[in-house]
N, C-alpha and C positions, 0 to 999 in steps of 0.2 A: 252834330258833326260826325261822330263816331255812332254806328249800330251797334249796342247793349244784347246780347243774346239773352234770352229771357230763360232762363236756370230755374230750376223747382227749389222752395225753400227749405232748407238743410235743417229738419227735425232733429231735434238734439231731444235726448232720453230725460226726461223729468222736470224741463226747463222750459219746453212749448217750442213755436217756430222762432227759431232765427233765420232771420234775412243776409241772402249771402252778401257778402263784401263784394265790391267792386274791381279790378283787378286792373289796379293803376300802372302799373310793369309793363303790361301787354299794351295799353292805351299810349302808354309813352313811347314805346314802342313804336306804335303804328304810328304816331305825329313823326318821329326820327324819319322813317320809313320815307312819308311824303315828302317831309323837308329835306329831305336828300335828292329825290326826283326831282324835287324843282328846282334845287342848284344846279343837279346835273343839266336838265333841257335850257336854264338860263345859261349855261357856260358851253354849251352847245351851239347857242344861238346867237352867242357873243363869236364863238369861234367862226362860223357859218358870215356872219355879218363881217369878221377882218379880213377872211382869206377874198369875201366879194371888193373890197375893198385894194387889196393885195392886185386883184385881178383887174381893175381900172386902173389902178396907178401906171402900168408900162405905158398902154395906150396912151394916155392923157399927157407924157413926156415925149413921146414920138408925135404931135399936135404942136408941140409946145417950141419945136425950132425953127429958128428963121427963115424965113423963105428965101430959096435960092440957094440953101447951103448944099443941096445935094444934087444939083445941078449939073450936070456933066458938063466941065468947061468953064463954069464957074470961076473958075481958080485965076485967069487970067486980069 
């Protein structure tokens, strides 16, 4: 999931190669990162899908009355 940059191993003076550590911080990091983007685009697309919704609703009540009530003349 995550690209590892590949780091030379950290020679340490009398004790041979150590292999570097991994750098958990950073990697948690980048997971926060995404999981943030994709609440934001999901609460986006939540918002995007109500206002579309918002925007049907007047119409669909202006459909919805009686026929004859705006009739001119109607009224007698």
């Amino acid at each position: 999931m995550f690209n590892r940059i590949a780091t030379p191993p950290i020679v340490v003076e009398g004790r041979g190669i150590a292999v570097a550590k991994p750098n958990y911080a950073y990697e948690k990091r980048q997971r926060d990162l995404e999981k943030r983007s994709k609440q934001e685009e999901k609460r986006l697309r939540k918002l995007e899908r109500k206002q579309g919704e918002d925007d049907q609703a007047p119409a669909e009540s202006e459909n919805s009355r009686e026929p004859g009530m705006d009739v001119p003349g109607a009224d007698t």
